[in-house]
N, CA, C and O of each residue as an XYZ file, in Angstrom:
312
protein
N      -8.215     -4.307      9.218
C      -8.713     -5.373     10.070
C     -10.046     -4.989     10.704
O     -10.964     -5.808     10.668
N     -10.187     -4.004     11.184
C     -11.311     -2.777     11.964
C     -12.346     -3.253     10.612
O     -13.385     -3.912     10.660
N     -11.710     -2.714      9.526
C     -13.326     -2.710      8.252
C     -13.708     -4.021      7.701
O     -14.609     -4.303      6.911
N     -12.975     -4.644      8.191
C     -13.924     -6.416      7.625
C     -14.102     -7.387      8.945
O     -14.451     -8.523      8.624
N     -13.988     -7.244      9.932
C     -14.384     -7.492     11.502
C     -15.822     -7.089     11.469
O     -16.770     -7.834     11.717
N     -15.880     -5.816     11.134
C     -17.270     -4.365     11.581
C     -17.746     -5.058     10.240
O     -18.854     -4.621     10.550
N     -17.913     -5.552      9.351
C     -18.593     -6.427      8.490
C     -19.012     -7.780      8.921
O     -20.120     -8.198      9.256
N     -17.866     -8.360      8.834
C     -18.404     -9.986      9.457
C     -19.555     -9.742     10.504
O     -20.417    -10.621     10.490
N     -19.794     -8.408     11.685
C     -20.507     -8.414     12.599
C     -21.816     -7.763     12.383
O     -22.551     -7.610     13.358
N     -22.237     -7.311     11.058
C     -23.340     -7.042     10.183
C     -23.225     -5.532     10.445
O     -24.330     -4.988     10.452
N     -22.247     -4.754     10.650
C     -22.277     -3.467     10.508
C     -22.470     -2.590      9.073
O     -21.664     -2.958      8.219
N     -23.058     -1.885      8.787
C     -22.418     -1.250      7.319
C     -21.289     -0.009      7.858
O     -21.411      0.807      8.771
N     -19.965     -0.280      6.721
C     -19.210      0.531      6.999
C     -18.358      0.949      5.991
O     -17.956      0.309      5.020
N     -18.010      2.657      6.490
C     -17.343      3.346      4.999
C     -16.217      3.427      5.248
O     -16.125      3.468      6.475
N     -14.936      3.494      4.637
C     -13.633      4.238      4.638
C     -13.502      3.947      3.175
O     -13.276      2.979      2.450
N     -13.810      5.547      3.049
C     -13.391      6.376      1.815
C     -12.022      6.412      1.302
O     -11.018      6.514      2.006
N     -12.049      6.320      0.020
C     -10.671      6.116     -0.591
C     -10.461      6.944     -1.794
O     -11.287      7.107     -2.692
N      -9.098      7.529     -1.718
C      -8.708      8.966     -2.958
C      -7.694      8.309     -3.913
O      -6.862      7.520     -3.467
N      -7.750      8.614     -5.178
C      -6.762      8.056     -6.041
C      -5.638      9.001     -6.071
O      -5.766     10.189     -6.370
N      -4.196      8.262     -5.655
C      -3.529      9.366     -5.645
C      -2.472      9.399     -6.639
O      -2.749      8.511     -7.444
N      -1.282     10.042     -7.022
C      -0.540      9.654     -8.153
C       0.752      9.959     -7.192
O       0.728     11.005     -6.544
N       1.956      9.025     -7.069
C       2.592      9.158     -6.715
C       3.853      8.761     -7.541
O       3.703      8.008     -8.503
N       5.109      9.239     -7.208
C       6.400      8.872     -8.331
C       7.720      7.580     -7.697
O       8.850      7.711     -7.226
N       6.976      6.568     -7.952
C       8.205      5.679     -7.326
C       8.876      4.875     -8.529
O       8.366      4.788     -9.646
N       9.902      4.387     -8.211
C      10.954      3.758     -9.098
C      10.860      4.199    -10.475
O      10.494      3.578    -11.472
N      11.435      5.907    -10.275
C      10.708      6.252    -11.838
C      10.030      6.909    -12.449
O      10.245      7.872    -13.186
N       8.677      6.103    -11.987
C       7.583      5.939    -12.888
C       6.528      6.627    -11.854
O       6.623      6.769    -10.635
N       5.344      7.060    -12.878
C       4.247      7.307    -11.553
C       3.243      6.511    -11.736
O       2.750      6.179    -12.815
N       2.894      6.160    -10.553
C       1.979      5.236    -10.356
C       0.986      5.752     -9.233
O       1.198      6.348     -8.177
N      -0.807      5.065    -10.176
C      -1.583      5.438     -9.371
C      -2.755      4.597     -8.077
O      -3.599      3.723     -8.278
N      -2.294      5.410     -6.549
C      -2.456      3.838     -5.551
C      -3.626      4.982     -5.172
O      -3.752      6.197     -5.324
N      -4.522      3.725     -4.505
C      -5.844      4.075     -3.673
C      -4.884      4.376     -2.047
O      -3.977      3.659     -1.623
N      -5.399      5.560     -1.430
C      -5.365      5.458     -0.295
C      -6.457      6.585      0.906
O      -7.051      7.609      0.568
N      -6.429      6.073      2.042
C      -7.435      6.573      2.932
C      -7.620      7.281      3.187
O      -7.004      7.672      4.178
N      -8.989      8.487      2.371
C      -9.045      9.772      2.237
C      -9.334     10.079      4.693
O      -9.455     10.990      5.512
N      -9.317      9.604      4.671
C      -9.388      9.787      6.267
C      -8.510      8.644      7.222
O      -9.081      7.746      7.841
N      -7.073      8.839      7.225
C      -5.815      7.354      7.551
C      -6.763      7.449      8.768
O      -7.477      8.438      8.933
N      -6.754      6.548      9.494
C      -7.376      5.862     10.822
C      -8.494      5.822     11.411
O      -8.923      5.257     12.417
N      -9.096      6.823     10.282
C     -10.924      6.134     10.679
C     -11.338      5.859      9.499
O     -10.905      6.032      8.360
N     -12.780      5.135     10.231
C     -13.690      4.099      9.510
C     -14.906      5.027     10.205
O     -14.917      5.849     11.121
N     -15.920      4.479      9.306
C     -17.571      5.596      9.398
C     -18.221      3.870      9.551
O     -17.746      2.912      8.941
N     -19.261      3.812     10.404
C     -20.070      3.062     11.059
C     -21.624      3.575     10.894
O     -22.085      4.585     11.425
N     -22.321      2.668     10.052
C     -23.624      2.821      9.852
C     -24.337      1.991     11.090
O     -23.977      0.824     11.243
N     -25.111      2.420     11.783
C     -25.758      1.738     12.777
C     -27.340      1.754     12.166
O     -27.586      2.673     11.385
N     -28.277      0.926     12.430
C     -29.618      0.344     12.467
C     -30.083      1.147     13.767
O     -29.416      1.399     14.771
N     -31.524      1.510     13.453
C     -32.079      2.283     15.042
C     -32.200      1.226     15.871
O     -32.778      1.526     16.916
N     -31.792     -0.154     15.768
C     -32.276     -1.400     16.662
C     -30.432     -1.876     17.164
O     -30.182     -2.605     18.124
N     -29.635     -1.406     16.477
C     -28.276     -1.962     16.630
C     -27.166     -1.447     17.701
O     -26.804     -0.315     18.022
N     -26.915     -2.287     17.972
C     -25.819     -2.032     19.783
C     -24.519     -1.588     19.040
O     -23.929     -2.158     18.122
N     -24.209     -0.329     19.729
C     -22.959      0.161     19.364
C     -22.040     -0.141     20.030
O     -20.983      0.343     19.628
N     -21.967     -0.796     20.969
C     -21.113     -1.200     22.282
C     -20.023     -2.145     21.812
O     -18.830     -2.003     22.080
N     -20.829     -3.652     20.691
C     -19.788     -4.159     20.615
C     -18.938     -3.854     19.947
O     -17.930     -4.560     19.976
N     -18.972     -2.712     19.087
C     -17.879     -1.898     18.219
C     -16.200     -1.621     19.091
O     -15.098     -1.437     18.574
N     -16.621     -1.694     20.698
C     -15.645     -0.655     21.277
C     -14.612     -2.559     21.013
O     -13.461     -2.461     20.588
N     -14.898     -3.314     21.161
C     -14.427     -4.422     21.414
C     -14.244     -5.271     20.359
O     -14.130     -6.466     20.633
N     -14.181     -4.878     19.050
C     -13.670     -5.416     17.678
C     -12.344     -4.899     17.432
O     -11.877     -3.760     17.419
N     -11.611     -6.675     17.136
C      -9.987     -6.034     16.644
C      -9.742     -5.312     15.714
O     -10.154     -5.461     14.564
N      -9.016     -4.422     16.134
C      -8.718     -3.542     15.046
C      -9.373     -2.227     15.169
O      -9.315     -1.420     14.242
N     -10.053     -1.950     16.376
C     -10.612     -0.509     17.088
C     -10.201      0.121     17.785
O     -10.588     -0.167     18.917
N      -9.649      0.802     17.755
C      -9.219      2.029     19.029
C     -10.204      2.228     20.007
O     -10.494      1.701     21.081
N     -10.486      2.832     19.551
C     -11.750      4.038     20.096
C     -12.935      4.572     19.176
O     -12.720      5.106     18.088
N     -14.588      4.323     19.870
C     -15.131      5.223     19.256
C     -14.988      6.682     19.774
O     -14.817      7.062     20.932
N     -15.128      7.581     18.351
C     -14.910      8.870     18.598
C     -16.140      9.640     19.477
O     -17.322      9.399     19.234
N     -15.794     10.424     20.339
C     -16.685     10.787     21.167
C     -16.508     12.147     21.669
O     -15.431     12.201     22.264
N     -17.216     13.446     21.677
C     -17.082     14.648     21.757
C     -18.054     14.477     23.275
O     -19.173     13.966     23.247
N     -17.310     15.075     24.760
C     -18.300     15.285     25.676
C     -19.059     13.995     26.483
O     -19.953     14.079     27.324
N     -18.375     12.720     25.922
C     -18.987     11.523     26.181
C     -19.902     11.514     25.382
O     -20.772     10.691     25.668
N     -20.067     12.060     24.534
C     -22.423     11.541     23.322
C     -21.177     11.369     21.840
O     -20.354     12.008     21.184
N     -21.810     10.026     21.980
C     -21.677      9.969     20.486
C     -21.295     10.460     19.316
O     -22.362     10.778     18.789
N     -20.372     10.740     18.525
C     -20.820     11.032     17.178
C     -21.719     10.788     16.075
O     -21.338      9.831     15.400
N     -22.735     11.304     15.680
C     -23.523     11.054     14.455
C     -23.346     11.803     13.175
O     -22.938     12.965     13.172
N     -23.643     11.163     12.112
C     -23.163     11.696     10.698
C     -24.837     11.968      9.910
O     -25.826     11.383     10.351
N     -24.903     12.787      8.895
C     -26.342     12.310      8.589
C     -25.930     10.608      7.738
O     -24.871     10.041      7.470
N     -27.254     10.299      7.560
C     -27.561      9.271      7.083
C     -27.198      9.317      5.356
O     -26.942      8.260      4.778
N     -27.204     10.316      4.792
C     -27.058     10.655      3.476
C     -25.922     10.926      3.415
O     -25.754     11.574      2.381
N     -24.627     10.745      4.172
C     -23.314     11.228      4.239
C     -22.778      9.528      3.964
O     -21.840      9.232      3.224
N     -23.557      8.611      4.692
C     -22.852      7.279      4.189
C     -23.567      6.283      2.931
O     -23.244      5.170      2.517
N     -24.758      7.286      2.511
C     -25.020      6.660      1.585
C     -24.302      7.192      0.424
O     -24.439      6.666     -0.680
């Protein structure tokens, strides 16, 4: 809900996904799931308000070390 909200609101955003092989009824079958369960990576614009992020359904919390921000490089979400 968090990763197509943070879209509709012109964010770019990642949550990475691992192919995994798992064995149900059987058989194994192979499902996508969230190489990181409960976060999402947020590309911000040097002009773009991070604020309304805290207030999109489907957000917890931005992550925050010390109160400052987290930043990623820029080549980590491309």
């Amino acid at each position: 809900k968090a990763y197509i909200n943070l879209i509709r609101q012109g964010y770019r955003v990642f949550a990475p996904k691992i192919l995994k092989t798992v064995f149900r009824f059987n058989k194994f079958k192979k499902i996508l799931n969230p190489l990181f369960p409960g976060y999402i990576f947020v590309g911000l614009l040097p002009d773009q308000s991070w604020t309304k992020i805290n207030y999109t359904y489907g957000v917890k919390k931005i992550l925050k070390f010390n109160e400052k921000l987290c930043f990623l490089p820029t080549s980590f979400l491309e």
